[in-house]
matplotlib code that plots the C-alpha trace (Angstrom):
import matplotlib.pyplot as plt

x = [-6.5, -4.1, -4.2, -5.1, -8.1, -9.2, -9.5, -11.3, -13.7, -14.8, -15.0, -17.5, -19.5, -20.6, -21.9, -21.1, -20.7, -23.4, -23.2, -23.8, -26.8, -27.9, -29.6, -30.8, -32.5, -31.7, -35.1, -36.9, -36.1, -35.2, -33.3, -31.7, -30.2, -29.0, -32.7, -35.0, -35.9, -38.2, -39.2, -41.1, -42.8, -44.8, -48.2, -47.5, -47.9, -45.9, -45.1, -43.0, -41.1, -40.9, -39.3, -36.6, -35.7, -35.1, -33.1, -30.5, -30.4, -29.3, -27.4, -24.2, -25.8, -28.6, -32.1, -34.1, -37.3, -38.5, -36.8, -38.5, -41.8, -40.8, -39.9, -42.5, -45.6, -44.5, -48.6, -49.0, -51.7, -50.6, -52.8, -50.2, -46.9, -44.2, -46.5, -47.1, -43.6, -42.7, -45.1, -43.5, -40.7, -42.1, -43.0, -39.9, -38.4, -40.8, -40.4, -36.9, -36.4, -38.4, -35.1, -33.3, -30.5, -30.1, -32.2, -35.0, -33.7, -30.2, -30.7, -32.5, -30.5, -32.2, -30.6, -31.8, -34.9, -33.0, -32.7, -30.2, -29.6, -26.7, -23.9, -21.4, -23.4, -22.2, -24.0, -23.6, -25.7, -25.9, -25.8, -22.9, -21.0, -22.5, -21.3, -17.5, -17.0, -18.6, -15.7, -12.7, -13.9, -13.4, -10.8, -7.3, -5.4, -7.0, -6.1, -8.7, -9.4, -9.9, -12.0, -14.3, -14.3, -15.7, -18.6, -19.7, -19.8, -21.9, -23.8, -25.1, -25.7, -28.3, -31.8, -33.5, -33.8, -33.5, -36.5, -39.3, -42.6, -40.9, -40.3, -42.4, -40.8, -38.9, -35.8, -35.5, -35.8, -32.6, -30.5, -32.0, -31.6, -27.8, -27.6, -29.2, -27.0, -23.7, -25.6, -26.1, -22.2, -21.1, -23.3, -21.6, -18.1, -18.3, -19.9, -16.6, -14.3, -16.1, -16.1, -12.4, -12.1, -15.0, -17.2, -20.7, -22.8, -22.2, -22.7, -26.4, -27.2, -26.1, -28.2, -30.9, -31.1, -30.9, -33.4, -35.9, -34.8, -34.7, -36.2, -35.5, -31.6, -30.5, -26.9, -27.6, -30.0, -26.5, -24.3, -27.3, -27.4, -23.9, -23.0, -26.0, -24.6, -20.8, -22.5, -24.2, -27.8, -29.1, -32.6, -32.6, -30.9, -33.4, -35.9, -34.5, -33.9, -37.4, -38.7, -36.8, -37.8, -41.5, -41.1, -39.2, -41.6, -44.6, -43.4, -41.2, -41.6, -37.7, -36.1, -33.0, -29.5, -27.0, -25.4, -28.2, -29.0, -25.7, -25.9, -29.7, -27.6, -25.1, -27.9, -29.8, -26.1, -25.5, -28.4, -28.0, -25.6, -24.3, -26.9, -27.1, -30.8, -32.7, -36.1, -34.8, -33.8, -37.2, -39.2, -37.2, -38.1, -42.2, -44.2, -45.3, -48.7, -50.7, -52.2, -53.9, -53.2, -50.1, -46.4, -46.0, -42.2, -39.5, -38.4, -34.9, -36.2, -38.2, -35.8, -34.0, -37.0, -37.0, -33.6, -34.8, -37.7, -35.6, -33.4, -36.3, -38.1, -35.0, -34.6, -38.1, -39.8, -42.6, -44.3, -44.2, -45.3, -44.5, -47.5, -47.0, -49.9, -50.9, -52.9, -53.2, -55.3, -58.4, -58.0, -55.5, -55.4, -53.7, -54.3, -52.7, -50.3, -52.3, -54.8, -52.4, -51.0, -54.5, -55.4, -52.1, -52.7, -56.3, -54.9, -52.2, -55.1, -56.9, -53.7, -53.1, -56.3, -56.6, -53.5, -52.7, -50.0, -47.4, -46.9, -45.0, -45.5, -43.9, -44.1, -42.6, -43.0, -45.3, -48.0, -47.3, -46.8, -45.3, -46.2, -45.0, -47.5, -46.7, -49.3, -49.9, -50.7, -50.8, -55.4, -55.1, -52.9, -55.5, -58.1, -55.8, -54.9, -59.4, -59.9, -57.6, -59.0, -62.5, -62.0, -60.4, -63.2, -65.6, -63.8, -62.5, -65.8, -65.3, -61.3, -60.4, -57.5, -58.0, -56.2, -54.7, -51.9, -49.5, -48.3, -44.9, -43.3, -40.2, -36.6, -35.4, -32.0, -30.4]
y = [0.6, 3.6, 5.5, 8.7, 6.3, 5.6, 9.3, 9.7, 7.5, 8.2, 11.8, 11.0, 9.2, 12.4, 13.4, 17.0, 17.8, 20.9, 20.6, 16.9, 15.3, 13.2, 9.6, 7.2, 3.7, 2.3, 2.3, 4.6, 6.3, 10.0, 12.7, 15.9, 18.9, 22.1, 22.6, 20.5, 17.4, 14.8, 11.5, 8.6, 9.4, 12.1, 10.7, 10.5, 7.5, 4.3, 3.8, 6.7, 6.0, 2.7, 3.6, 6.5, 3.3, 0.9, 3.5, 4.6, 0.7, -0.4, 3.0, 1.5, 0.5, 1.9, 0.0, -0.9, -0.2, -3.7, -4.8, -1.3, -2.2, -5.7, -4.4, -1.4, -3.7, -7.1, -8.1, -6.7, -4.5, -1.2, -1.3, 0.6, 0.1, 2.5, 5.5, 4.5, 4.6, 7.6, 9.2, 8.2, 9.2, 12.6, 12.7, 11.4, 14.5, 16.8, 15.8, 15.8, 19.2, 20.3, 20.1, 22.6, 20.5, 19.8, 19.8, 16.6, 15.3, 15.4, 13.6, 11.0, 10.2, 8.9, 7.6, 5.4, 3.8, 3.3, 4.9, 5.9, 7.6, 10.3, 9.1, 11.7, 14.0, 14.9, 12.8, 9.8, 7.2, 5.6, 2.1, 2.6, 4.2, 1.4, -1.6, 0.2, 1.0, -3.0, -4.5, -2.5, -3.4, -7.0, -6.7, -8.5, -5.0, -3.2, -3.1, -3.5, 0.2, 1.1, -2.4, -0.4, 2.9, 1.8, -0.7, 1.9, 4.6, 1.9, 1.5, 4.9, 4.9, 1.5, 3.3, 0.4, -2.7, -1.2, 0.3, -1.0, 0.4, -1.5, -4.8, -7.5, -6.3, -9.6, -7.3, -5.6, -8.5, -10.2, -6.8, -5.9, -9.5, -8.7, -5.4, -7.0, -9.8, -7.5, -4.7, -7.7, -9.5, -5.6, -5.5, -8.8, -7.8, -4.4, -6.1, -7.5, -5.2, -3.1, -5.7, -5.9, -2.3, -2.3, 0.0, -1.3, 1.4, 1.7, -2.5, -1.6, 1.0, -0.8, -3.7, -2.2, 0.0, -3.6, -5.3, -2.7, -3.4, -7.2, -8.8, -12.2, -12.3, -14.2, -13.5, -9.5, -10.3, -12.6, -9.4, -7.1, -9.7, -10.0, -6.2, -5.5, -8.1, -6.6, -3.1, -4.6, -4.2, -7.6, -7.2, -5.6, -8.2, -10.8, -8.4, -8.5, -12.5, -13.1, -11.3, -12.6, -16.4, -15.4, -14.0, -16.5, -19.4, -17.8, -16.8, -19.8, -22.3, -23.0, -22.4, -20.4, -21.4, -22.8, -19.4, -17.6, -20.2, -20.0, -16.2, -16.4, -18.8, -15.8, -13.7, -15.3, -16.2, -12.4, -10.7, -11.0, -8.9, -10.1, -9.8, -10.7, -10.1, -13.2, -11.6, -9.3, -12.8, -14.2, -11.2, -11.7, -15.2, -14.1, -14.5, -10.4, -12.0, -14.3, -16.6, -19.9, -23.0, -23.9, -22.2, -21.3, -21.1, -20.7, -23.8, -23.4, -23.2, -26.3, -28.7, -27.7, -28.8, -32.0, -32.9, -32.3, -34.6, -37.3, -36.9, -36.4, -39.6, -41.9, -42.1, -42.1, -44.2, -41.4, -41.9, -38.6, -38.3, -35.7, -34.7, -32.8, -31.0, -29.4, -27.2, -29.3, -27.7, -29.3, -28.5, -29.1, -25.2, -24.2, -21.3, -17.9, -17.2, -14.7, -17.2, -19.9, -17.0, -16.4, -19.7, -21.0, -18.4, -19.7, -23.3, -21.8, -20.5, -24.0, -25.9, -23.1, -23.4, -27.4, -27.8, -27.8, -24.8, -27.2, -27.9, -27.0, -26.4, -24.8, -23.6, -25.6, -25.0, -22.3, -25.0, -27.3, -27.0, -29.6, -30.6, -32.2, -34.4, -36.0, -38.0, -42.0, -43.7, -43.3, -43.5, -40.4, -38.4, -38.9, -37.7, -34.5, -34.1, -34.6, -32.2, -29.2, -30.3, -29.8, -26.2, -25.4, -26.1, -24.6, -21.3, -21.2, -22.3, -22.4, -22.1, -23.9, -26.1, -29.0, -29.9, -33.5, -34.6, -37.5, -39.1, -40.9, -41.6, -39.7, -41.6, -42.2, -41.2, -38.0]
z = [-16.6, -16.0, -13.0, -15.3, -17.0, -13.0, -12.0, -15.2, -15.0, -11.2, -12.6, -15.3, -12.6, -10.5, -14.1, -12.9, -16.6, -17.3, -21.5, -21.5, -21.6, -18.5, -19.5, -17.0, -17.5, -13.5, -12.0, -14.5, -18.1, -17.9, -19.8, -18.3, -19.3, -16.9, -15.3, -17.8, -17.5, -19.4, -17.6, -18.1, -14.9, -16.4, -17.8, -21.7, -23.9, -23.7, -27.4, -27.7, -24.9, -25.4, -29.2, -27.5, -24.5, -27.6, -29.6, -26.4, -25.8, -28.8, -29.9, -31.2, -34.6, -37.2, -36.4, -39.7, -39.7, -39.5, -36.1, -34.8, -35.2, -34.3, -30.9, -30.6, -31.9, -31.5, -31.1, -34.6, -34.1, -36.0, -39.4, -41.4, -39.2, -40.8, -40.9, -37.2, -36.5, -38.4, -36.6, -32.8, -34.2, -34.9, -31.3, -29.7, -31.3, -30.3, -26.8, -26.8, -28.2, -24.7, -23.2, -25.3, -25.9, -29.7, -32.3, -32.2, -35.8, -34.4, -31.5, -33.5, -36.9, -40.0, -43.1, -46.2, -44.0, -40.8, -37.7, -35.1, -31.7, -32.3, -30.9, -31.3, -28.8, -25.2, -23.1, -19.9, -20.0, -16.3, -17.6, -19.4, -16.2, -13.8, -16.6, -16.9, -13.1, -12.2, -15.1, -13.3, -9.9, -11.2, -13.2, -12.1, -12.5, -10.1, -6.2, -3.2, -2.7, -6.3, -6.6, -3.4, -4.6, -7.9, -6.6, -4.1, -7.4, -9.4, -6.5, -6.1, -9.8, -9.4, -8.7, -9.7, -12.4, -15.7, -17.4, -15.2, -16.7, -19.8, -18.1, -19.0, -23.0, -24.3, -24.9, -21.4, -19.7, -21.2, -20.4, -17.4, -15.8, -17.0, -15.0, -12.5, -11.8, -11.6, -9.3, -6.5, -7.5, -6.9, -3.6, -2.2, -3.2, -1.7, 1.3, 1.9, 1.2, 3.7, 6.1, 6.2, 6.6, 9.8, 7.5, 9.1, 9.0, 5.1, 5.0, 6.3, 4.2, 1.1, 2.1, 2.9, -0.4, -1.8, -0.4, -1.9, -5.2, -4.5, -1.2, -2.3, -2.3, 0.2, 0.1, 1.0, 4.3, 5.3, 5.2, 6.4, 9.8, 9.7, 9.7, 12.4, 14.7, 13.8, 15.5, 18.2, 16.8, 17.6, 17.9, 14.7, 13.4, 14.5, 13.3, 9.6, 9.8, 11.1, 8.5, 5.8, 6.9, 7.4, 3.5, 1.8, 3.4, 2.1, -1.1, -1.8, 1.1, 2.2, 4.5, 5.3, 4.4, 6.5, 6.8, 7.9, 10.2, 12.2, 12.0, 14.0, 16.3, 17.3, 17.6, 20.3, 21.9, 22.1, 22.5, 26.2, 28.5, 32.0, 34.4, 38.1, 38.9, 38.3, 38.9, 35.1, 33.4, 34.6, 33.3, 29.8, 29.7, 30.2, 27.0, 25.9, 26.3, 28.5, 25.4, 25.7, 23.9, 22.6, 21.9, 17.8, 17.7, 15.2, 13.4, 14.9, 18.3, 17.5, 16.9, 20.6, 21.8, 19.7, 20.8, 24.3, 24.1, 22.2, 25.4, 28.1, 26.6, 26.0, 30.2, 31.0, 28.4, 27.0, 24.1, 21.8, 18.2, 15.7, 13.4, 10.0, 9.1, 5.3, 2.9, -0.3, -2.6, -4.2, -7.4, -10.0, -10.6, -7.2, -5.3, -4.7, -2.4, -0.9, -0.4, 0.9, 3.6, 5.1, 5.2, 6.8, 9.5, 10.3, 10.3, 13.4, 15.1, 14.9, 15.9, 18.8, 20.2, 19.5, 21.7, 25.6, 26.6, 26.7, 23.1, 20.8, 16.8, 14.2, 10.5, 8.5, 5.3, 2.8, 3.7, 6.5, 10.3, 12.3, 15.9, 18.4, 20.7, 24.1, 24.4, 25.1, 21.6, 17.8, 18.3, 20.5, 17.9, 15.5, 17.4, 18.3, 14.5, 13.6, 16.4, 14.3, 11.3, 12.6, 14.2, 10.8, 8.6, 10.8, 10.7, 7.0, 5.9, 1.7, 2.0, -1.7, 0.7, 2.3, 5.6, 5.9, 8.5, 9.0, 12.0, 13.4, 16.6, 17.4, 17.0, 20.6, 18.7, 18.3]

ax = plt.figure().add_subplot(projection="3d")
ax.plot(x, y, z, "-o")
ax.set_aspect("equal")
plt.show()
């Protein structure tokens, strides 16, 4: 692309043009022109907008009647389907002539029983604007401050995934899992570039307007950390990462990548300034609140405290067991997450309470916690392990899971 074809296509994007006709399909379907505006945000019926989404998608060719009303009524239930159609058609037009910019039948083009949106109109369409400033960016002719300027223009044109109150439709999801994929590529490779060029702030904000449109990417929370650390934010960073973790166990049950894992590393490594007072450090070290039973810790934390058992019982000849413990459910039908949530966090409170201050335990998966026990035989783990098991029936009395645990002795290797 020329230089001349770059300036012009950054200019289209501000879509500062007031005789064209403004389309959008990122995050919802509207249509403006000068001060009017139609949206599907405005309470009117689905099938007409569903008909003018189809037509804009698919406006480089005439649509037959038949793969209309395929898309429009793909459950079949429109007695008499091509007066149905002719009649959304009817309505499309009225509503589009609310906006005073052409003529309804000229928007909408009809010709020996097909139909067609008028493409030799002025108008933008934001998907088409997003998909040509995305294939520069990535192109091999372009250079590293063209490749930013046009990912941070797509950017700011991806409001959303496309047409969302038409999602779940057979032929959205194919184009919107399309856009999709390129708006979070374009949010990783502008990440970088603005890394290299110490753009934080802008790293954040992009992330963050990510995040909303999807929460379970991991790759975005690594340069949302990443760029919060880079400007000295770290409890916010730990913030973000804890709350990412605490998501992606209960929704999906992993755990974070290696990535993320040596990012939460720096965090607690620099989270810390110089400080000579010991009586500060040993106020920082307090737990925020006096709480009996034992410590519920992060799985990262716990396996410090593994490796210091190993080492603690290696020279002094301890006997510690580690005990898994999980929610199986007792059907073959499963259970909701939701479900699964509350009842993993009544199955802490039993292992908290269950315990003596000095233990440890962790989450560590969507259904499982792991403990560790210092205590003198396999016989008086079990009765620990009956003891939560117990306390948790008694207090999720009709919970659909059942609670079972395993037992081992820890490795007296590292």
């Amino acid at each position: 692309m020329s230089a001349s074809h770059y300036t012009e296509l950054l200019r289209h994007t501000r879509r500062s043009d007031p005789e064209q006709l403004h389309i959008n399909m990122l995050g919802g379907c509207s249509l403006s022109y000068k001060d009017r505006t139609i949206s599907d945000q405005v309470i009117r019926s689905k099938k007409p907008w569903l008909l003018l989404e189809y037509l804009i998608a698919f406006r480089d060719r005439e649509l037959s009647q038949t793969e209309l009303i395929d898309a429009i009524y793909p459950e079949g239930k429109s007695d008499n389907p091509v007066n149905a159609l002719k009649t959304l058609v009817h309505r499309i037009r009225a509503m589009l002539g609310e906006l005073d910019f052409s003529d309804g039948k000229n928007l909408i083009l009809q010709a020996r029983g097909t139909y067609m949106w008028n493409n030799t109109l002025p108008f933008d369409l934001d998907i088409d604007l997003f998909d040509a400033l995305y294939s520069y960016a990535v192109s091999t002719t372009s250079v590293p401050d063209e490749q930013l300027e046009c990912l941070l223009a797509a950017l700011s044109l991806y409001a959303g995934d496309l047409l969302p109150k038409s999602a779940m439709e057979s032929w959205v999801i194919q184009l919107s899992a399309y856009y999709h994929n390129r708006y979070i590529d374009g949010v990783r490779r502008a990440c970088e570039l603005l890394h290299e060029r110490s753009r934080y702030e802008e790293i954040v904000s992009i992330c963050q307007n990510a995040v909303k449109i999807d929460p379970y990417e991991e790759s975005v929370y690594y340069h949302l950390i990443l760029a919060l650390i880079d400007l000295g934010r770290h409890q916010t960073a730990l913030t973000v990462y804890k709350d990412m973790t605490n998501l992606f166990f209960r929704e999906f049950g992993v755990t974070p990548s290696e990535n993320l894992t040596a990012l939460y590393r720096d965090i607690i490594k620099s989270i810390h300034t110089v400080e000579t007072d010991l009586n500060v450090i040993k106020s920082n070290l307090r737990e925020s609140e006096d709480r009996d039973g034992a410590y519920l810790c992060e799985y990262e934390v716990f396996k410090d405290v593994y490796r210091l058992e190993v080492r603690a019982a290696s020279r002094t000849g301890e006997s510690i067991f580690l005990c898994l413990m999980t929610l199986d459910s007792t059907s073959d039908l499963g259970v909701p997450p939701k479900v699964l949530s509350t009842n993993m966090d009544r199955l802490s409170e039993s292992i908290r309470l269950s315990l003596r201050r000095g233990d440890v335990y962790a989450k560590y998966s969507v259904s499982q916690f792991l403990l560790m026990l210092p205590t003198v035989t396999y016989e008086n783990c079990e009765v620990v392990a009956s003891r939560i098991i117990r306390r948790f029936k008694k207090d999720a009395a009709g919970c659909p899971l059942r609670a079972a645990f395993s037992i081992q002795p820890i490795d007296m290797t590292l």
